[in-house]
C-alpha positions as CSV (number, residue, x, y, z in Angstrom):
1,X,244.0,112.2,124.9
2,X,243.9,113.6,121.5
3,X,241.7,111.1,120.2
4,X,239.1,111.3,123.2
5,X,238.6,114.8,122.4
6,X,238.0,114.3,119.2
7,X,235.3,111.5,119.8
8,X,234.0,113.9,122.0
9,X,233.7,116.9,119.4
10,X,232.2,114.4,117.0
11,X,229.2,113.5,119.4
12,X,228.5,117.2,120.3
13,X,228.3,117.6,116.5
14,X,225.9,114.7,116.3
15,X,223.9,116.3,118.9
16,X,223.3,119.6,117.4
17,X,223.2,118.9,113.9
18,X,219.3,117.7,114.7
19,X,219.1,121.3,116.6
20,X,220.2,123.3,113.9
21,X,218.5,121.9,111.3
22,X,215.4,122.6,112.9
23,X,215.9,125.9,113.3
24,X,216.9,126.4,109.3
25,X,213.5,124.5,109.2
26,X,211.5,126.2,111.4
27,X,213.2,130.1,109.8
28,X,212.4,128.6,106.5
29,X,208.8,127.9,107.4
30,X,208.5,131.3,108.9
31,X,209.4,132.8,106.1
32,X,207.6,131.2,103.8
33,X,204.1,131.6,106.1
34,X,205.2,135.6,106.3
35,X,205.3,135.8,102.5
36,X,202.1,134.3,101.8
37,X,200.6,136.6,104.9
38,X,202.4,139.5,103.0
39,X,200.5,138.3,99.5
40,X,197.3,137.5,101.2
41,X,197.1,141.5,103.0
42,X,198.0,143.1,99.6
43,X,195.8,141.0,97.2
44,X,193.2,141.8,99.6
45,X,193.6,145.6,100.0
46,X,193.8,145.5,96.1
47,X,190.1,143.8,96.1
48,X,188.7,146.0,98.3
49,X,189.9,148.9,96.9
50,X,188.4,147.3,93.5
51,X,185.1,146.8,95.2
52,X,185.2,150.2,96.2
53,X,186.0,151.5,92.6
54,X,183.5,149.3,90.9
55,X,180.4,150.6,93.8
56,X,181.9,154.2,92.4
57,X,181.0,152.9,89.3
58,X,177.3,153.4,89.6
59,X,176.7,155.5,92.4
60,X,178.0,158.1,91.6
61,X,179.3,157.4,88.2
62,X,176.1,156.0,86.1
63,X,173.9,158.4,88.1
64,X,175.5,161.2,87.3
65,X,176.0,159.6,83.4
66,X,172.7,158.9,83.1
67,X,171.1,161.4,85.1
68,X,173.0,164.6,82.7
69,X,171.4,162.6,79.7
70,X,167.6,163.4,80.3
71,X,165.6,166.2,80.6
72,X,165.6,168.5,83.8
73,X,162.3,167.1,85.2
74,X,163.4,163.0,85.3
75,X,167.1,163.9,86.6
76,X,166.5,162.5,90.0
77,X,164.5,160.0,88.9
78,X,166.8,158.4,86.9
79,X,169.4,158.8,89.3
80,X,167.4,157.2,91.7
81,X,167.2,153.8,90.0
82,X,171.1,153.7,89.9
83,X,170.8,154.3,94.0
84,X,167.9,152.3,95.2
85,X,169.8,149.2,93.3
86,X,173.0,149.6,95.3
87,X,170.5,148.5,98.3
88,X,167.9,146.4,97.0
89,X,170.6,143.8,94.8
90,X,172.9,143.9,98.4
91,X,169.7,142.6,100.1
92,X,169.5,140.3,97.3
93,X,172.7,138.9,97.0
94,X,172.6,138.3,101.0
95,X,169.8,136.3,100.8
96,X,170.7,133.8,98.2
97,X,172.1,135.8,95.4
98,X,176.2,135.1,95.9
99,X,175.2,131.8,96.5
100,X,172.9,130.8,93.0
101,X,175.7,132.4,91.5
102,X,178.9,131.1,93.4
103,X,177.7,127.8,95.0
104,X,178.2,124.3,93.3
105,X,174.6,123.3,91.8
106,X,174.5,122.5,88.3
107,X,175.3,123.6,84.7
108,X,172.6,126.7,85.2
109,X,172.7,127.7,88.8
110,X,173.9,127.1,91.7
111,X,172.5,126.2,95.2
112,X,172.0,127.5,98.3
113,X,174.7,126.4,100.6
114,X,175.7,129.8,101.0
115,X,172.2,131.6,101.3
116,X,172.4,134.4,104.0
117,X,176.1,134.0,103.6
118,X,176.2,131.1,105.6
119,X,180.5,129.9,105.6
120,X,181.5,132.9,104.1
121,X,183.8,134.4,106.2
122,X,187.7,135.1,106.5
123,X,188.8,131.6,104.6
124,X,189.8,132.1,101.3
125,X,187.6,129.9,98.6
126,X,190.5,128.1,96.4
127,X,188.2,127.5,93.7
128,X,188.0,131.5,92.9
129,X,190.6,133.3,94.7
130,X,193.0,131.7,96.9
131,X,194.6,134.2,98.5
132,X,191.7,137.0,99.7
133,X,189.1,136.1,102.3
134,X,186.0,134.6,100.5
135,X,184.3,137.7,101.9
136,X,186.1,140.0,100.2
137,X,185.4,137.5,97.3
138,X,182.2,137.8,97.8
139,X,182.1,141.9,98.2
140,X,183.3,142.5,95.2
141,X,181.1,140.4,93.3
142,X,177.9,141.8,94.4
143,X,179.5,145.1,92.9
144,X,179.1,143.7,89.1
145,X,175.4,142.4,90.6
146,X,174.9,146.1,91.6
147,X,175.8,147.7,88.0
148,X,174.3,145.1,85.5
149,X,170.8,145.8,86.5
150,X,171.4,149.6,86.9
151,X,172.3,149.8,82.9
152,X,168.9,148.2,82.3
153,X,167.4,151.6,83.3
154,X,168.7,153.9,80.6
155,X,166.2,152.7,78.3
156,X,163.1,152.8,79.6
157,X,164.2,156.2,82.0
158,X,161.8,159.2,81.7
159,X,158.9,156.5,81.2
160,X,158.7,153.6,84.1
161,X,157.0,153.6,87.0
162,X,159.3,153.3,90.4
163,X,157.5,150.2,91.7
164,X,157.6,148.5,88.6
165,X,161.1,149.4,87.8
166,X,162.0,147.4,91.6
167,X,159.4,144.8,90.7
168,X,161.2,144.1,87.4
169,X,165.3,144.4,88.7
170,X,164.5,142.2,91.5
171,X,163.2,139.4,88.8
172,X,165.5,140.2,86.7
173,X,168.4,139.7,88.9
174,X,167.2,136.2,89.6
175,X,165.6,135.0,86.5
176,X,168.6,136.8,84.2
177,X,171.9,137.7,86.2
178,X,172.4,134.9,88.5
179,X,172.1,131.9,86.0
180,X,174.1,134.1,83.6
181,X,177.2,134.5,86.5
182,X,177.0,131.4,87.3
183,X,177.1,129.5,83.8
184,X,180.2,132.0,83.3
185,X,181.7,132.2,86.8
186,X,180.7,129.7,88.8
187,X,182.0,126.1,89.6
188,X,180.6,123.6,86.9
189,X,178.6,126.7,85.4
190,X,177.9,125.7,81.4
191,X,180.8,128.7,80.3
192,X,183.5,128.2,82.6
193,X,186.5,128.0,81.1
194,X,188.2,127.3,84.0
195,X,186.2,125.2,86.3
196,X,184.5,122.5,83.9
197,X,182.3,124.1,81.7
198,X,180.9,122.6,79.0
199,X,181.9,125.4,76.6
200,X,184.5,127.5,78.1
201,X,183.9,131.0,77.1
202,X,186.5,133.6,78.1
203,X,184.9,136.5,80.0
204,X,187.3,138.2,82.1
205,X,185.7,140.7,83.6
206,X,181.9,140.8,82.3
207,X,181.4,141.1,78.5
208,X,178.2,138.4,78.5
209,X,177.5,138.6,82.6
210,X,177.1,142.4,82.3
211,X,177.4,144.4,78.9
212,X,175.2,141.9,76.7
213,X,172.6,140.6,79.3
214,X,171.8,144.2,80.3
215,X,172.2,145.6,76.7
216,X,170.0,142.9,75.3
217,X,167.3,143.4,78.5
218,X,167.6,147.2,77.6
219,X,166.0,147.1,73.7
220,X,163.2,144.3,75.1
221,X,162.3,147.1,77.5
222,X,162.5,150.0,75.2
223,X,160.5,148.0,72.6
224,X,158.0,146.5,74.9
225,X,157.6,150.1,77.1
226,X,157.1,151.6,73.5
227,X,158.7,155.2,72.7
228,X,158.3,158.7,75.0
229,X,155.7,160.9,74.6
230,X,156.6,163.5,72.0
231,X,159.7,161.8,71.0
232,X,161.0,162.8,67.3
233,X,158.2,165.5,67.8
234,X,159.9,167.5,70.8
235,X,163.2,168.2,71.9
236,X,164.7,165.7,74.5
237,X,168.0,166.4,74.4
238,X,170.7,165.9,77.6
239,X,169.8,168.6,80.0
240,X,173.4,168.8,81.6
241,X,176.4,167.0,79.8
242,X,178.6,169.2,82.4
243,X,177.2,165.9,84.4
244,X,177.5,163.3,82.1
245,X,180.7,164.3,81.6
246,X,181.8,163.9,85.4
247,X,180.1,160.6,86.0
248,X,182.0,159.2,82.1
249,X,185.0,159.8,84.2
250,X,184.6,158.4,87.2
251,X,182.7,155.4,85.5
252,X,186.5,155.4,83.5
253,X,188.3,155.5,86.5
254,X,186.1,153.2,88.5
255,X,186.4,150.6,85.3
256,X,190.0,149.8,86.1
257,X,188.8,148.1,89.5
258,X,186.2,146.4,87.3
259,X,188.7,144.7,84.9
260,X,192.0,144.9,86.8
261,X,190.1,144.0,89.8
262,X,188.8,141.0,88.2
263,X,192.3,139.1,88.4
264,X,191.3,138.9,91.8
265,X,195.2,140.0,93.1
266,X,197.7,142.7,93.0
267,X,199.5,140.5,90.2
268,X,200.7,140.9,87.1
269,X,197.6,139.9,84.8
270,X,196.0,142.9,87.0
271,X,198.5,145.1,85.6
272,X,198.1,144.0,82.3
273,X,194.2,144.2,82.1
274,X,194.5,147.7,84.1
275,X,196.8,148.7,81.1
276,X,194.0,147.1,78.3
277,X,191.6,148.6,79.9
278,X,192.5,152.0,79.4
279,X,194.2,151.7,75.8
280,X,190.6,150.5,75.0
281,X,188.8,153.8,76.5
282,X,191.4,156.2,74.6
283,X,190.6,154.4,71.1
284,X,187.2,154.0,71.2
285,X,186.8,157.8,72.0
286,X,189.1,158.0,68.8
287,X,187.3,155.8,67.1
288,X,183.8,157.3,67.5
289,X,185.1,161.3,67.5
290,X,186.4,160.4,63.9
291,X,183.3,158.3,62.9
292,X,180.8,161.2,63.6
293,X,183.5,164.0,62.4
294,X,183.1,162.9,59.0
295,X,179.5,162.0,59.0
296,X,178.4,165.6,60.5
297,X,181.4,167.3,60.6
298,X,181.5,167.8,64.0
299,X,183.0,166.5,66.7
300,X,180.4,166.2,70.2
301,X,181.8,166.1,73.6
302,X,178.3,163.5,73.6
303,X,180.4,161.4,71.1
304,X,183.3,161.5,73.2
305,X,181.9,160.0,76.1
306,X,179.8,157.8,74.7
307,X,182.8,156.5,72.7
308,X,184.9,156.2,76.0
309,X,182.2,154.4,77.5
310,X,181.8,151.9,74.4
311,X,185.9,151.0,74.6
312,X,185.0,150.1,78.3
313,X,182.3,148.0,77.4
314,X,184.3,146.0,74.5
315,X,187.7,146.0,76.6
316,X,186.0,144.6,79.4
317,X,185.6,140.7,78.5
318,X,189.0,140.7,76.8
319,X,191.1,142.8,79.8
320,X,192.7,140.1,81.2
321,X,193.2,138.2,77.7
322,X,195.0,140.4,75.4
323,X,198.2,142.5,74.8
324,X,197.8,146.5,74.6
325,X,198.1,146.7,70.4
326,X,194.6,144.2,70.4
327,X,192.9,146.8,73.2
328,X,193.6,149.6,71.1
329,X,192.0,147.6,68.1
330,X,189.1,146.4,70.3
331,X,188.3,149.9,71.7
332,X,188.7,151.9,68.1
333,X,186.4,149.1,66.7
334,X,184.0,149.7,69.5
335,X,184.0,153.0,69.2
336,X,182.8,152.8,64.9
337,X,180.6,150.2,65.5
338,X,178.8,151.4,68.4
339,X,178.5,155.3,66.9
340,X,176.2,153.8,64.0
341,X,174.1,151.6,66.3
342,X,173.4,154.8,67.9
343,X,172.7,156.9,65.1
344,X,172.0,154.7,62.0
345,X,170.4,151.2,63.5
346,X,168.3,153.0,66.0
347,X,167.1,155.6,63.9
348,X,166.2,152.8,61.2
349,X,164.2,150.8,62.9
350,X,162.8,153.4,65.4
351,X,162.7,152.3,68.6
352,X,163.2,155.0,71.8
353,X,166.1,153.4,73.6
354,X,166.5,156.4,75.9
355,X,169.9,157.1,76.9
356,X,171.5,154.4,74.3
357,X,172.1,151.4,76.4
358,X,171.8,148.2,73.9
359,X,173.8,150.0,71.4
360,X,176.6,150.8,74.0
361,X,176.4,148.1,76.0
362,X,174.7,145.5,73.9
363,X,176.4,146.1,70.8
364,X,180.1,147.2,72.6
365,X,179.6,143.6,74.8
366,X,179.0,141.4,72.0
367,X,181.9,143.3,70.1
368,X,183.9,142.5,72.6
369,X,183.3,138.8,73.3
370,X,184.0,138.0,70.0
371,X,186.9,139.5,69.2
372,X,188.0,138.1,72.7
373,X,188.6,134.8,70.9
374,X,190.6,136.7,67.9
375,X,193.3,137.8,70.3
376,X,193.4,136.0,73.6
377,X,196.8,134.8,74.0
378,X,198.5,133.1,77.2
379,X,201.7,135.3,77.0
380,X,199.2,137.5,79.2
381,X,197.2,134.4,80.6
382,X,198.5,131.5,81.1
383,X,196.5,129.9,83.9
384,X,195.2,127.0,81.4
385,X,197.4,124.6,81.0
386,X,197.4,121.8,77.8
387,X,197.9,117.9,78.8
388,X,201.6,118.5,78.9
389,X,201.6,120.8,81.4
390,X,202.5,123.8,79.4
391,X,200.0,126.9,78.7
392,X,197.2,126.2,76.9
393,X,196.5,127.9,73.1
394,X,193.5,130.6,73.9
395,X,192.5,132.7,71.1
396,X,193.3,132.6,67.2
397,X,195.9,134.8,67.9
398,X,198.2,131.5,69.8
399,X,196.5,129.0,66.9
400,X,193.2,128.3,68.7
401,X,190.9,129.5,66.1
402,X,188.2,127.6,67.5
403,X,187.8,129.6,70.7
404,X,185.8,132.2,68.4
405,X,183.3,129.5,68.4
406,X,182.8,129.2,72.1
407,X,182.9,132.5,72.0
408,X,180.0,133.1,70.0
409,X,178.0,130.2,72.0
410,X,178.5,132.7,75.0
411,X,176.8,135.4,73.5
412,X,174.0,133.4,71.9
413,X,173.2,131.9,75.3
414,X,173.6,135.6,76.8
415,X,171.1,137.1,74.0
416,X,168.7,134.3,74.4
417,X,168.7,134.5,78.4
418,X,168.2,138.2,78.3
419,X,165.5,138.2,75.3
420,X,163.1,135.3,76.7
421,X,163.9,136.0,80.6
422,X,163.1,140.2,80.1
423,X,160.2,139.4,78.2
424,X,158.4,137.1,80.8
425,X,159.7,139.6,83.6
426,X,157.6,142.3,81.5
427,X,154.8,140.2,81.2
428,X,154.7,139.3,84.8
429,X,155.3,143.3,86.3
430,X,152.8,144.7,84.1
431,X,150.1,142.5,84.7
432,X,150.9,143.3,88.2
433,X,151.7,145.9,89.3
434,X,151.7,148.2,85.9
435,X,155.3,149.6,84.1
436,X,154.2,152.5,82.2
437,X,153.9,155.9,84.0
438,X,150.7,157.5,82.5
439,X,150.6,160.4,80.4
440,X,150.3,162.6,82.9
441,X,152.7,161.7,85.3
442,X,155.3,161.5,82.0
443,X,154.9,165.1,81.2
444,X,154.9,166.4,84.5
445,X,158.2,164.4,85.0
446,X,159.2,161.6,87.0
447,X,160.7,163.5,89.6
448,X,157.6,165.2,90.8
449,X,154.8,162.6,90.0
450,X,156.9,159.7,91.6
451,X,158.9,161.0,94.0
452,X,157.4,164.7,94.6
453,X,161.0,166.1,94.1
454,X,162.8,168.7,91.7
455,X,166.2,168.8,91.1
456,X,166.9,172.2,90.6
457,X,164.9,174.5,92.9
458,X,165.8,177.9,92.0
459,X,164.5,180.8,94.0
460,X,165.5,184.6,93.9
């Protein structure tokens, strides 16, 4: 009796073993599908807040940072090339835009698979960001296609006509920016460092993309538009720097979803380039306060957030690279070097670059590339990997001394692109449809002779 009950015990155990083993399966798959849906909703609430911060970022950021910097009678002019870009790139990038820059093509460009966003939709893209909808993807890219061109416009602002300032971003952003995202970001683009590029050139967030292509563009238009009338003979000083000084912060502020944003999760290389990021800002204010204190012996709120804005710029390829003692060095560096391109280059050779943007952003990006290859290390990124599996040597800093060199192929194709590409643009716009407001219209202001505005109307 004993042993048939037994027997029988033994086959009920048989028979649920199966049973229960499916269910530890089936909880364990559960589990593991509600953790990736738990990663997948915050990564993704992180990049749209990002895309939000880096749209902040020029409207109302660089409007209101450019627009304190000129005289009274261009402010809504200038302010108005920042807004009418947030619609015109969008158009842009909808149309074929995210997909010449995104798309598999070639070495240069991409194709048009996903012209008028055809596929992009709630599926994540593993090649760029596995874990967020390519849309969002795709959202917060056309954010860094929004700024780029809108830096272009602080130096030729108080002197371009309107319709050839949308003749020449729309060229621009196809002739210039997308071949430049893509060789950088893109699948098989010639820069990628991490999808088979020939040379890979580590650009976090935008040192080449944005900073140099725009700062380079910005001295070929201030030299080709030639210099304001009456400057060095009149006063042109910033007309509000109450304003310049709100949009500085709020471009600040917006820059952390422009860095920390670009490791494309709520992860831990986004709290480390969010960190970077702002340890660059606070030296490079240091670093350019001291440099004019003891040429002038003054310190200018100007300085100070031009300097912020210069430790942006630098920090900005090298966020996502580099510990926070390098970001401090990066920024304070920034900060010196981009003070005397302001005030010693430019006034040596002469040219009007209105509102400083190729010795900020052209002189702070190429800064920043550089010494991107000095202190990259993979105890902050480790995403490359060597042959055996274990993280790959980046900058000097982790015995890759070479990495300065691809470094520096990354700006000289950035400086050639934006040099030959703005010149043709030029070329084309003005044989067209003209670039150069008249005399007329350039002391009335552009405000009134493009737009028939003012911004400031006071009446008793």
């Amino acid at each position: 009796m004993i042993r048939r009950v037994f027997c029988l015990l033994l086959l009920a155990a048989a028979l649920l073993a199966p049973a229960a083993a499916q269910t530890v399966e089936a909880k364990l798959a559960s589990l593991e599908a509600a953790a990736k849906a738990a990663q997948s909703s915050g990564d993704n609430a992180w990049m749209l807040t990002s895309s939000a911060l880096v749209l902040m970022m020029t409207g109302p950021g660089l409007a209101l940072f450019y627009g304190g910097l000129v005289r009274k009678k261009n402010v809504l002019g200038t302010m108005m090339h920042s807004f009418v870009l947030m619609a015109v790139i969008t158009v842009l990038w909808c149309l074929a835009g995210y997909s010449l820059t995104f798309a598999e093509g070639n070495s240069f460009m991409g194709d048009l698979r996903y012209a008028l966003l055809n596929g992009v939709g709630s599926a994540p893209n593993a090649d760029y960001a596995g874990t967020i909808p390519q849309q969002t993807f795709m959202i917060y890219q056309l954010m860094f296609a929004i700024i780029t061109p809108a830096l272009i416009s602080g130096a030729f602002a108080e002197r371009m006509k309107f319709s050839g300032m949308l003749l020449f971003m729309v060229l621009w952003a196809f002739l210039v920016y997308f071949p430049m995202a893509h060789m950088v970001w893109g699948k098989g683009g010639l820069l990628n460092a991490y999808l088979g590029g020939k040379f890979p050139c580590f650009d976090f967030a935008g040192g080449t993309v944005v900073h140099i292509t725009s700062g380079v563009s910005a001295l070929v238009c201030a030299l080709y538009l030639g210099k304001r009338q009456g400057y060095k003979v009149e006063p042109m000083k910033p007309h509000s720097l109450v304003i310049s000084f709100v949009g500085a912060c709020l471009l600040w502020v917006g820059w952390f979803g422009f860095n920390a944003g670009s490791a494309l999760g709520a992860t831990g290389l986004a709290s480390s380039a969010f960190v970077a990021t702002h340890f660059g800002a606070a030296a490079a204010t240091l670093g350019w306060l001291l440099a004019e204190w003891i040429q002038t012996g003054k310190p200018s709120f100007l300085g100070a957030i031009s300097g912020a804005v210069a430790g942006l710029v630098a920090i900005t390829p090298a966020s996502g690279f580099v510990r926070p003692l390098p970001a401090l060095l990066i920024g304070f560096a920034a900060g010196i070097l981009c003070y005397f391109m302001v005030t010693g280059v430019k006034v040596r050779f002469g040219y009007d670059d209105s509102l400083d943007a190729f010795g900020v952003h052209g002189a702070g990006g190429t800064l920043g590339a550089i010494l991107t290859g000095v202190f990259a290390t993979n105890a902050v990124n480790d995403v490359l990997k060597d042959a055996a599996g274990k993280p790959a040597a980046l900058g000097w800093v982790d015995g890759n001394a070479g990495q300065i060199l691809n470094q520096a192929i990354g700006v000289a194709i950035a400086w050639a692109l934006a040099m030959a590409g703005t010149f043709l643009i030029l070329k084309i716009c003005d044989a067209t449809v003209g670039l150069r407001a008249d005399r007329e219209q350039e002391i009335q202001g552009l405000d009134l002779s493009m737009h028939g505005e003012e911004g400031y109307i006071l009446e008793s």
